[in-house]
C-alpha positions as CSV (number, residue, x, y, z in Angstrom):
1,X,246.7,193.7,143.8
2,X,243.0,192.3,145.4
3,X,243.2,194.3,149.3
4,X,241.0,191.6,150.5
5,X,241.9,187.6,151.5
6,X,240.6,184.4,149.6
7,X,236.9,184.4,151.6
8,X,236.9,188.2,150.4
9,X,237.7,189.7,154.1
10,X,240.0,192.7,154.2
11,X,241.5,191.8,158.1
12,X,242.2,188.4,159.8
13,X,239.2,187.1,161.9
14,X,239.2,185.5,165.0
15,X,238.3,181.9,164.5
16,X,235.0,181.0,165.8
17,X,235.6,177.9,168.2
18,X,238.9,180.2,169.2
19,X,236.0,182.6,170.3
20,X,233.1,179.7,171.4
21,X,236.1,178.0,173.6
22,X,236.5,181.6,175.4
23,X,233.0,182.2,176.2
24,X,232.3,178.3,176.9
25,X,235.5,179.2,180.1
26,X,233.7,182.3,181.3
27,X,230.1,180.6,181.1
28,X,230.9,177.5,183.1
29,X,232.4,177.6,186.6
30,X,235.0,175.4,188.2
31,X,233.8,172.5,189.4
32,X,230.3,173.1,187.5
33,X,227.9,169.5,187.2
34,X,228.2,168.3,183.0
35,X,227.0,171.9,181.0
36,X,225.4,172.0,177.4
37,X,226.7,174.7,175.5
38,X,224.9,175.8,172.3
39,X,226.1,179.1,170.5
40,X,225.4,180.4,167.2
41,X,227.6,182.9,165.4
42,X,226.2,185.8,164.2
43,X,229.1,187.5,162.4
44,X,233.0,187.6,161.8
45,X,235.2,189.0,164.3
46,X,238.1,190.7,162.9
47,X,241.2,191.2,164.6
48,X,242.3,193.5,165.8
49,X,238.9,194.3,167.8
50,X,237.1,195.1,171.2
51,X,234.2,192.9,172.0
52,X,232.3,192.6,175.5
53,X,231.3,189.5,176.6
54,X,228.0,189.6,178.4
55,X,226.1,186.7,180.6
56,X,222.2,186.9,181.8
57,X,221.6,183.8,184.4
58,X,218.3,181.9,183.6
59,X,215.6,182.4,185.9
60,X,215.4,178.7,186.9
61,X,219.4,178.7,188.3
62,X,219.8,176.4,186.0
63,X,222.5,178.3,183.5
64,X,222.0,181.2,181.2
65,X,222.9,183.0,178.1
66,X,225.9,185.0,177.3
67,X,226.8,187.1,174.3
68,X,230.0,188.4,172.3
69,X,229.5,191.5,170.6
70,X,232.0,194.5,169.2
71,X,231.6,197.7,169.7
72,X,228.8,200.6,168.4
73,X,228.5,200.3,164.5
74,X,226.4,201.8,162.1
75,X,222.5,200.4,162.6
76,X,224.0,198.4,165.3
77,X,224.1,201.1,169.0
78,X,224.4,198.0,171.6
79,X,227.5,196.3,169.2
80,X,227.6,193.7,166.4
81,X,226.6,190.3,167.5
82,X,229.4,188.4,166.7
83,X,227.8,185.2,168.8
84,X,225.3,183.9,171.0
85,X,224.4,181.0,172.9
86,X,223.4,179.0,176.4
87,X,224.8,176.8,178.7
88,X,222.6,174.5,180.9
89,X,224.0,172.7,183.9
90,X,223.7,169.4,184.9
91,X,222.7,167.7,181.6
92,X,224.6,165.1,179.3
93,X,224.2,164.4,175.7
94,X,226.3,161.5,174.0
């Protein structure tokens, strides 16, 4: 019997908009002007897991970058990047 699913993972992940849609509600505030959020995913996050969201504000005011990682790995002391991105306020793209 193969331990590991049909992408070759050995634990369920988290799916990655599941993850972009939670960072996307911490990132923007209530009542926020139109945001632009980017994000890039970095690596699976398998369930169960810890992760810490972090957020640095641009210098500007005018939104910032925020981060999901897991927790101290091997090669990896601040946590696995799981993803990363930005969100700028007050712009629009169609």
């Amino acid at each position: 019997m193969n331990p590991r699913g049909p992408l070759g993972f050995t634990r369920a992940l988290a799916h990655g908009m599941w993850t972009f849609a939670h960072c996307a509600a911490e990132a923007v505030p209530p009542g926020a002007a139109p945001v632009r959020l980017t994000a890039a995913f970095r690596a699976p996050a398998p369930l169960p897991a810890a992760v810490t969201y972090t957020w640095r504000d641009a210098p500007d005011g005018t939104g910032g970058t925020f981060q999901l990682r897991g927790g101290p790995a091997a090669g990896h002391p601040e946590g696995r990047a799981h993803m990363y991105g930005t969100a700028t306020y007050g712009t629009v793209t169609r």
